[in-house]
C-alpha positions as CSV (number, residue, x, y, z in Angstrom):
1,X,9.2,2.8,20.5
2,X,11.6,4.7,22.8
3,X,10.5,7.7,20.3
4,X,6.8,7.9,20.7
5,X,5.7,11.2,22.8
6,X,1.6,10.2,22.9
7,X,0.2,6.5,23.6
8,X,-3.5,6.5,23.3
9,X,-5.1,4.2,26.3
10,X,-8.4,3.4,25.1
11,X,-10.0,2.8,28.5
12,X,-13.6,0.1,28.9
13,X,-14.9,1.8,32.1
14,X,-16.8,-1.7,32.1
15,X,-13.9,-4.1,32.8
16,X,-12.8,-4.5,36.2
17,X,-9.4,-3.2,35.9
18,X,-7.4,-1.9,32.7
19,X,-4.8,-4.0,31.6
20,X,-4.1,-1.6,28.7
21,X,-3.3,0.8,31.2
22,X,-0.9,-1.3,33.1
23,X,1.0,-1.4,30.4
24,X,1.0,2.3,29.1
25,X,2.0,3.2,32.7
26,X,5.4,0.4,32.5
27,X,6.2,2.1,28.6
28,X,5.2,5.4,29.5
29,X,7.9,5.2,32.9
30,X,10.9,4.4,30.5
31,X,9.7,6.6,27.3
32,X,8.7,9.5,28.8
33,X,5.4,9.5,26.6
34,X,2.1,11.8,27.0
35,X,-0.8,9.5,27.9
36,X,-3.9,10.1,26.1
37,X,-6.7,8.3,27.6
38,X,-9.6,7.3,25.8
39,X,-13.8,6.2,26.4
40,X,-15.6,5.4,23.1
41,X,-19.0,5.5,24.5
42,X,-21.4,8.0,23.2
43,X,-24.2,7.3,25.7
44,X,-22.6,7.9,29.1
45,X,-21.0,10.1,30.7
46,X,-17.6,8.8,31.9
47,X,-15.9,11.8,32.8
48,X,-15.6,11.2,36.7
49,X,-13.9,8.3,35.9
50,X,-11.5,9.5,33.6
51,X,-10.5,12.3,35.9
52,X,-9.8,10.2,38.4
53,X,-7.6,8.1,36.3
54,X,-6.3,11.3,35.3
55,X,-5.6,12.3,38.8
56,X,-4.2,9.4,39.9
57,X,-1.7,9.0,37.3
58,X,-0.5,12.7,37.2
59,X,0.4,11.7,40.9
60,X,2.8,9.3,39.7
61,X,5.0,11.7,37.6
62,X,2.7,11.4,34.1
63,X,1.8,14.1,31.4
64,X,-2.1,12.8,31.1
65,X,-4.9,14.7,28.9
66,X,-8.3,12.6,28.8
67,X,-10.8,12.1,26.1
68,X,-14.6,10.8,25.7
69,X,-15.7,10.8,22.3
70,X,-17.7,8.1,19.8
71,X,-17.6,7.8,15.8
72,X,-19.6,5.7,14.4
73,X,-17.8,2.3,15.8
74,X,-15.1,1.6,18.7
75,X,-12.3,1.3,16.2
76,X,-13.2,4.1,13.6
77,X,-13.8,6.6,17.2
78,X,-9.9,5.5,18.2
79,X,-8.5,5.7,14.5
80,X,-9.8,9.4,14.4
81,X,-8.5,10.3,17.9
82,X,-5.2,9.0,17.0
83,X,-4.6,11.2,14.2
84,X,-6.1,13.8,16.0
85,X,-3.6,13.7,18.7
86,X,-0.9,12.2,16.5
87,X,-0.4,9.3,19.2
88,X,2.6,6.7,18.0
89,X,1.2,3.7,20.1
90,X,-2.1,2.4,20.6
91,X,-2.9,0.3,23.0
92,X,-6.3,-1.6,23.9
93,X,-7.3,-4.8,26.0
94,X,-8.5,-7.4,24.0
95,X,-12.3,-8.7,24.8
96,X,-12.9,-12.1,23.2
97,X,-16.5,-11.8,21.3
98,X,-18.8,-14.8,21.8
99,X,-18.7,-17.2,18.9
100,X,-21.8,-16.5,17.5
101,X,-20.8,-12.5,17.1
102,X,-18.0,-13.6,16.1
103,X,-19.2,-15.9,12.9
104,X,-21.5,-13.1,12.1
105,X,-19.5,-10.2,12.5
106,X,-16.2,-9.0,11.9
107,X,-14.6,-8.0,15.0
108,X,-13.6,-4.7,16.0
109,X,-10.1,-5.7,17.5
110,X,-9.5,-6.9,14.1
111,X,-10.7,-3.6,12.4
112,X,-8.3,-1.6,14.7
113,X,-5.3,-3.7,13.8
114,X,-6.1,-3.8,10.2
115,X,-6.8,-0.1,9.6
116,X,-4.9,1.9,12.1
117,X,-1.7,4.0,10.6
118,X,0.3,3.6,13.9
119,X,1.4,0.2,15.7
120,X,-1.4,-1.2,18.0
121,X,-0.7,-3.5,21.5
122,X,-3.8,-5.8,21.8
123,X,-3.3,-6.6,25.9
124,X,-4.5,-9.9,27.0
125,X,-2.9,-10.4,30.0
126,X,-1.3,-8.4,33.3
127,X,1.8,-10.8,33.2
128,X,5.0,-9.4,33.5
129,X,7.5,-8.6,30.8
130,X,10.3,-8.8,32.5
131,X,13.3,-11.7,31.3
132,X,10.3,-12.9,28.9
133,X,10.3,-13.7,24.8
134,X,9.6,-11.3,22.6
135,X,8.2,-12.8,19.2
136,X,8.7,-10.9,16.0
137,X,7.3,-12.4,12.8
138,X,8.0,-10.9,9.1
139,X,7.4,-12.0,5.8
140,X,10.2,-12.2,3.9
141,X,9.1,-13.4,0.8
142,X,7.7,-9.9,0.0
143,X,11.1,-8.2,-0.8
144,X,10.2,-5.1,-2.5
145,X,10.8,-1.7,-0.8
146,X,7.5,-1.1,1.3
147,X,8.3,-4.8,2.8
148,X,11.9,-4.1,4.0
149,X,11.0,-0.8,5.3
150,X,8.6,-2.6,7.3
151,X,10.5,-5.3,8.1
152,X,13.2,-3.2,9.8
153,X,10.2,-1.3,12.0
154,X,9.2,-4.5,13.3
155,X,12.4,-5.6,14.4
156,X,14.0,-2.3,15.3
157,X,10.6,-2.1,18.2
158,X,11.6,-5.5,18.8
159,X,14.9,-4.9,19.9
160,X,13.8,-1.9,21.8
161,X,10.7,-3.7,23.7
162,X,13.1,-6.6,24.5
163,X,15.6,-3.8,25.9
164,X,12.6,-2.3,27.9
165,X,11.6,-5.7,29.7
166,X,15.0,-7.0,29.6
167,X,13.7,-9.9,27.9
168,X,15.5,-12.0,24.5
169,X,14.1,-11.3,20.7
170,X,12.9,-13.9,18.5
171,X,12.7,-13.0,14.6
172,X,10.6,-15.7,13.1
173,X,9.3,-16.1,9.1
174,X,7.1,-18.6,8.1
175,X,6.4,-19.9,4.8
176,X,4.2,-22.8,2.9
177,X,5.6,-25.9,2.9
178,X,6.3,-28.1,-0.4
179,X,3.7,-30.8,-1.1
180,X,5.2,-34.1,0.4
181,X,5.5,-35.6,-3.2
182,X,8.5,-37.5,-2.9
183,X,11.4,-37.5,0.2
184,X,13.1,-34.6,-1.1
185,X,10.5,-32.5,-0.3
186,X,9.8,-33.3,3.4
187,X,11.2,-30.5,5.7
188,X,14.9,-29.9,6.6
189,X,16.3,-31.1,9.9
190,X,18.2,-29.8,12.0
191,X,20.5,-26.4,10.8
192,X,20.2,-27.6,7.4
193,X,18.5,-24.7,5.5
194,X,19.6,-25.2,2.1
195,X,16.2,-26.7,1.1
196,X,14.0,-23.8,1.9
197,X,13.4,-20.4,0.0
198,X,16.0,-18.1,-0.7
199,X,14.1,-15.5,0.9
200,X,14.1,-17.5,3.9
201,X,17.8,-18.9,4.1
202,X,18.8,-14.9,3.9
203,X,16.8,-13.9,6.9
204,X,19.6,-14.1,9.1
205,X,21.2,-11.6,7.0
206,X,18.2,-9.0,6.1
207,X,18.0,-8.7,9.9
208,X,21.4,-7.4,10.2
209,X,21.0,-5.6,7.7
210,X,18.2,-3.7,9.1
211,X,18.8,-3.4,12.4
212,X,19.5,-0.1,14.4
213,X,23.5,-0.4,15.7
214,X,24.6,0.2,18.0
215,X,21.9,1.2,20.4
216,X,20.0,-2.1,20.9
217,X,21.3,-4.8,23.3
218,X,19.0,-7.0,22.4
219,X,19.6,-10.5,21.9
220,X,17.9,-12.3,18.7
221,X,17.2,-15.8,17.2
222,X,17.1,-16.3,14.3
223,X,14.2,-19.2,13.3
224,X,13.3,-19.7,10.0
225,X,13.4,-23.8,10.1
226,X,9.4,-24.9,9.9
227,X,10.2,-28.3,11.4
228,X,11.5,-26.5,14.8
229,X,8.5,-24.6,14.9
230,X,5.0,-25.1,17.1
231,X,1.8,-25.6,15.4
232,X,0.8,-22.2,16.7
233,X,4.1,-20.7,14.8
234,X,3.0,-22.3,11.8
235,X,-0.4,-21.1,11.8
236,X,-2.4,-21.8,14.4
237,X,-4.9,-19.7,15.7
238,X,-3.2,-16.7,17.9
239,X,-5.7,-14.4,17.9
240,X,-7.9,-16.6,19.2
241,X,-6.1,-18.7,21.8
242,X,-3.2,-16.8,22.5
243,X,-2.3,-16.0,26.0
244,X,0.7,-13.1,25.1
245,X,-0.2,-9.9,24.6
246,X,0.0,-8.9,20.9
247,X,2.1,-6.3,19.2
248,X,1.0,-5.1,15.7
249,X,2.2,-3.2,12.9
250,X,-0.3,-2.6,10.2
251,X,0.6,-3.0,6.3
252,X,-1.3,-1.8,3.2
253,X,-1.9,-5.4,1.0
């Protein structure tokens, strides 16, 4: 993360204030990073708006370019202005659709994180990083190549985004549960993990394996147990209900 030069700030001159940009302006202070900021509107003119943004934050020591532009849809407009600017970061405030929209309608938020080459921040909230949890989830059933290499992305900007807000890292892999047939199959307690998966049991491992040394400080935990975890960690609806911000990497599959 520490590595990205560009963050595109895709800006909703419609919200009261820009929680996206909030948080490009706390990683763009450590990293150094260009900040490209974005309007997909192809109605309007917002560029009074954007210039002052621009102004305001060249003021405070950033390298800031703006950009109004519109493609078709929000996320296909952002997808094509990232790889036009080869940005490393996206990162957009998420607006809850209403339900009906949303049973209809697949939502763009979800386009952006499914499609989108480069990692994508969905911001729901202004509160602060600082001393907080960051929560990094991979699937280590999926053990081929592509999957490691991925696995070892997530964690590495784990590390470093826990090093940014001073905050601890938790690595977390969930898998299906047996079907309760018989005793044997309910879930382990306690540290006892020689019931579950292989794939599972060896995360501890995998993550040393993959992760950056020396450079990250980080502290991790390790959680691959399903009975120590929340009904949201198992599968409950994040997206949706989820208070955090959201940090995503996106994988072909």
């Amino acid at each position: 993360m520490l590595a990205i030069r560009c963050i595109l700030v895709v800006v909703d001159p419609k919200l009261p204030e820009s929680l996206a940009l909030k948080r490009a302006h706390l990683i763009a202070s450590v990293s150094q990073s260009r900040l490209h900021l974005l309007v997909c509107d192809g109605k309007h003119d917002h560029s009074a708006h954007l210039e002052s943004l621009r102004t305001q934050l060249e003021a405070e020591g950033h390298n800031v370019s703006v950009q109004q532009a519109w493609n078709d849809s929000p996320h296909q407009t952002i997808i094509n202005v990232q790889q036009a600017e080869g940005c490393g970061l996206v990162i957009k405030q998420h607006v809850p659709d209403n339900p009906l929209k949303r049973a209809l309608l697949t939502p763009d938020d979800w386009k952006l994180l499914r499609y989108c080459p480069c990692p994508v921040l969905m911001v729901k909230t202004d509160r602060p990083w600082r001393g907080g949890k960051i929560l990094a989830a991979v699937d280590v059933g999926n053990s081929d190549e592509e999957h490691r290499t991925l696995h070892a992305t997530i964690v590495n900007h784990g590390y470093e985004i826990a090093e940014l807000a001073d905050g601890s890292l938790h690595v977390l892999s969930a898998h299906p549960l047996p079907c309760f047939g018989s005793r044997s199959d309910l879930p382990v307690e306690g540290n006892d993990r020689s019931a579950l998966p292989r794939s599972v049991q060896a995360l501890p491992d995998r993550i040393r394996d993959h992760r950056r040394a020396p450079a990250h400080r980080g502290r991790a935990r390790r959680c691959a147990d399903p009975s120590r975890m929340s009904s949201t960690q198992r599968g409950g609806d994040h997206h949706r209900h989820g208070r955090a911000d959201g940090f995503f990497r996106r994988t072909d599959g």
